[in-house]
PATOR-466150 format. One record per residue (C-alpha): chain; residue number from 1; x, y, z. Coordinates in nm, 2 decimals, always signed. Example, Ala and Ser with C-alpha at 12.3 -4.5 7.8 and 13.67 -1.06 7.14 Angstrom:
! PATOR-466150
<votor A guza 1 c1 +1.23 c2 -0.45 c3 +0.78> .
<votor A guza 2 c1 +1.37 c2 -0.11 c3 +0.71> .
! end
This chain:
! PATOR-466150
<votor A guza 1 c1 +14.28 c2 +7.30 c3 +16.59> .
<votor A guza 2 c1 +14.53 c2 +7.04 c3 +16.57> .
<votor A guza 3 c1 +14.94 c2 +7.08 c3 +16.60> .
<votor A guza 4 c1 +14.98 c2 +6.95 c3 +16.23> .
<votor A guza 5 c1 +14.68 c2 +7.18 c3 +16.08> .
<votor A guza 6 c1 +14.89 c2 +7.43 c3 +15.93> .
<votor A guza 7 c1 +15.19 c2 +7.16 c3 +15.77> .
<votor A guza 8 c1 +14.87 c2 +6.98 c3 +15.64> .
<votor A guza 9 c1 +14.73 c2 +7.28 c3 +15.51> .
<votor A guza 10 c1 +15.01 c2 +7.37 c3 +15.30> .
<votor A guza 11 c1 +15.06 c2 +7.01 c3 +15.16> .
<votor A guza 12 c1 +14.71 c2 +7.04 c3 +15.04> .
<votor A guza 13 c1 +14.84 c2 +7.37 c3 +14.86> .
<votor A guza 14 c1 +15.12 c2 +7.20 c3 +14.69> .
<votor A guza 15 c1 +14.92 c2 +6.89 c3 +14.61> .
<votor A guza 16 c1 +14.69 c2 +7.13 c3 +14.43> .
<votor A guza 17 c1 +14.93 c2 +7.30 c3 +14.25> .
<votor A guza 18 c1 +15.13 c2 +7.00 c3 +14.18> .
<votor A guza 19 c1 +14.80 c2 +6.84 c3 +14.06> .
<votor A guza 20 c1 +14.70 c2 +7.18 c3 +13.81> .
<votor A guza 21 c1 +15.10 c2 +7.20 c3 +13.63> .
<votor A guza 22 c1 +15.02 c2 +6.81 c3 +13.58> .
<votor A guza 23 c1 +14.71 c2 +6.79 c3 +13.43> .
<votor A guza 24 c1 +14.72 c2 +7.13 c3 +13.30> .
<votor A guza 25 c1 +14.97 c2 +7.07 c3 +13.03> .
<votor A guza 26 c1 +14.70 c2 +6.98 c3 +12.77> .
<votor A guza 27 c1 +14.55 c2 +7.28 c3 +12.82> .
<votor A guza 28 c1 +14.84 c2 +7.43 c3 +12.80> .
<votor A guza 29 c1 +14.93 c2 +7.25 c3 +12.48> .
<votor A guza 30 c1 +14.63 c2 +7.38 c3 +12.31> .
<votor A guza 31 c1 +14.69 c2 +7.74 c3 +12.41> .
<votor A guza 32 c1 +15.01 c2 +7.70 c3 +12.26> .
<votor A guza 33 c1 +14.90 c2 +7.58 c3 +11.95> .
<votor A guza 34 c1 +14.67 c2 +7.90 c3 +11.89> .
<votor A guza 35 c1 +14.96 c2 +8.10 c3 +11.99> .
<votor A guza 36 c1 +15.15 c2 +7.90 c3 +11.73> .
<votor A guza 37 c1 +14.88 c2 +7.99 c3 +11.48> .
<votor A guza 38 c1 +14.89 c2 +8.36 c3 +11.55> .
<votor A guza 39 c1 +15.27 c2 +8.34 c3 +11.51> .
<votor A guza 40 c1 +15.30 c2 +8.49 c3 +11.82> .
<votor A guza 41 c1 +15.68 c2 +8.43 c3 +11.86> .
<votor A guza 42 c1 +15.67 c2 +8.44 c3 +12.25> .
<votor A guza 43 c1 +15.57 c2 +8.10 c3 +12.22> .
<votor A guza 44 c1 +15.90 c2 +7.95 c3 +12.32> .
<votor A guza 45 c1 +15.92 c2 +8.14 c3 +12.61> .
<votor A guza 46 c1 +15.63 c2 +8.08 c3 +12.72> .
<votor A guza 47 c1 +15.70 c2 +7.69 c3 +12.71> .
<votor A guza 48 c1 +15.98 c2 +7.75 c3 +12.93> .
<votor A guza 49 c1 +15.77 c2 +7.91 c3 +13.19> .
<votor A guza 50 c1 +15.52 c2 +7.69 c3 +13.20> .
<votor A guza 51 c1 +15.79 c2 +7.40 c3 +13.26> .
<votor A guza 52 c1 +15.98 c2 +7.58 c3 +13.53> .
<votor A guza 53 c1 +15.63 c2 +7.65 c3 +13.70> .
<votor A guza 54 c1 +15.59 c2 +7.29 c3 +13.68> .
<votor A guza 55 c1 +15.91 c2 +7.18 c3 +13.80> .
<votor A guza 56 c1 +15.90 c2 +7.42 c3 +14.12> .
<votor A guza 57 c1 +15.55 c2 +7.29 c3 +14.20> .
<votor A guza 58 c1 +15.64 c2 +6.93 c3 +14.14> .
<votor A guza 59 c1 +15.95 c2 +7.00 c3 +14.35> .
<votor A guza 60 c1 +15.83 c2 +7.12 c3 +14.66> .
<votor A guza 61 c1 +15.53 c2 +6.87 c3 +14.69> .
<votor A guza 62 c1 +15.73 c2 +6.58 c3 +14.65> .
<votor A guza 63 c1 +15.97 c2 +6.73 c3 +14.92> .
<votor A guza 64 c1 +15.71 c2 +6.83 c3 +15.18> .
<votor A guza 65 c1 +15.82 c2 +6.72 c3 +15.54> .
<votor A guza 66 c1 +15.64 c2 +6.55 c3 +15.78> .
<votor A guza 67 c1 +15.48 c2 +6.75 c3 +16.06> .
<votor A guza 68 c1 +15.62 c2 +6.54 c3 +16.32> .
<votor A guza 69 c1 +16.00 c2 +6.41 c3 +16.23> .
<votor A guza 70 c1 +16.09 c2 +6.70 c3 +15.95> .
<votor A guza 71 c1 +16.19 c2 +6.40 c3 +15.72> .
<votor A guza 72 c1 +16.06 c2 +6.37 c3 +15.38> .
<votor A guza 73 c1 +15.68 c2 +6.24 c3 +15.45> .
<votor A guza 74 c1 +15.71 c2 +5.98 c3 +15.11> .
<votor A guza 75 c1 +16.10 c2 +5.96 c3 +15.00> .
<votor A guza 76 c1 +16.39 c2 +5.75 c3 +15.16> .
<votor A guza 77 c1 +16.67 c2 +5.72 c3 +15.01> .
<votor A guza 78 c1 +16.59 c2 +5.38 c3 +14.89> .
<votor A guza 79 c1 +16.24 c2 +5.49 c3 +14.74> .
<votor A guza 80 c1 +16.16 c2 +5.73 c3 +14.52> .
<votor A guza 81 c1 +15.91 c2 +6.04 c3 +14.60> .
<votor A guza 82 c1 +15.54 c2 +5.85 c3 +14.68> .
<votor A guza 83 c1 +15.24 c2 +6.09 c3 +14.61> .
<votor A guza 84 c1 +14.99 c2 +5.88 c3 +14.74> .
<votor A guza 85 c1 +15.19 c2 +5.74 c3 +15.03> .
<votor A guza 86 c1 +14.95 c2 +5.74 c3 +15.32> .
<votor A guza 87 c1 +15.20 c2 +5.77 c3 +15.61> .
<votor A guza 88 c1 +15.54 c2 +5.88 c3 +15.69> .
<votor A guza 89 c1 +15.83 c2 +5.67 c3 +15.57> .
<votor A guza 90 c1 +16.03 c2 +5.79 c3 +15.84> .
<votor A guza 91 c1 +15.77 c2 +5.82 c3 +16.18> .
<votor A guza 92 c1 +15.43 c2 +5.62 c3 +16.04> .
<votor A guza 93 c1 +15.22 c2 +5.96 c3 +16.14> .
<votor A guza 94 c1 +14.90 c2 +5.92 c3 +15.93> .
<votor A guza 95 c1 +14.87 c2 +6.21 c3 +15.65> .
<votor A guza 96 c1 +14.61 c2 +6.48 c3 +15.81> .
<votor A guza 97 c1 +14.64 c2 +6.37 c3 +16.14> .
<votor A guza 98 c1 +14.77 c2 +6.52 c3 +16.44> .
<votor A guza 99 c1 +14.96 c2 +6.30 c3 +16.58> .
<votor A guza 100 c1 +14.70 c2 +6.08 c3 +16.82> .
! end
């Protein structure tokens, strides 16, 4: 076990939840659509769940720290959030290493 397994673990989690509100909105979008066609009138709020959902999960993975400096691993203030930066911005530690 390395000292970075657990930060890396949890960036996994959030990359797959970010990745599932993502590509998950067409699915979503059909499920809506028989709702719609039911005239199921919850429809609305369930749109706004689904978005919130989103926005939380979006949130935290593009804010994940870096193991090693507690910075943001792929934002500055001069770039915006980086999902498929492969190093720290701030400290160059590769993502899923730890720290060699």
């Amino acid at each position: 076990m390395g000292r970075y397994d657990g930060q890396w673990k949890t960036y996994r989690r959030l990359r797959l939840a970010h990745r599932i509100a993502s590509w998950g909105f067409l699915p979503f979008l059909f499920l809506l659509e028989i709702l719609h066609q039911m005239e199921v009138p919850i429809s609305v709020l369930v749109v706004a769940a689904y978005l919130l959902v989103s926005a939380v999960a979006s949130f935290r993975f593009y804010f994940f720290r870096c193991p090693r400096c507690k910075r943001f691993f792929a934002m500055t203030w001069r770039y915006a959030p980086m999902p498929f930066q492969r190093e720290c911005l701030h400290c160059g530690l590769k993502k899923f290493s730890n720290g060699e």
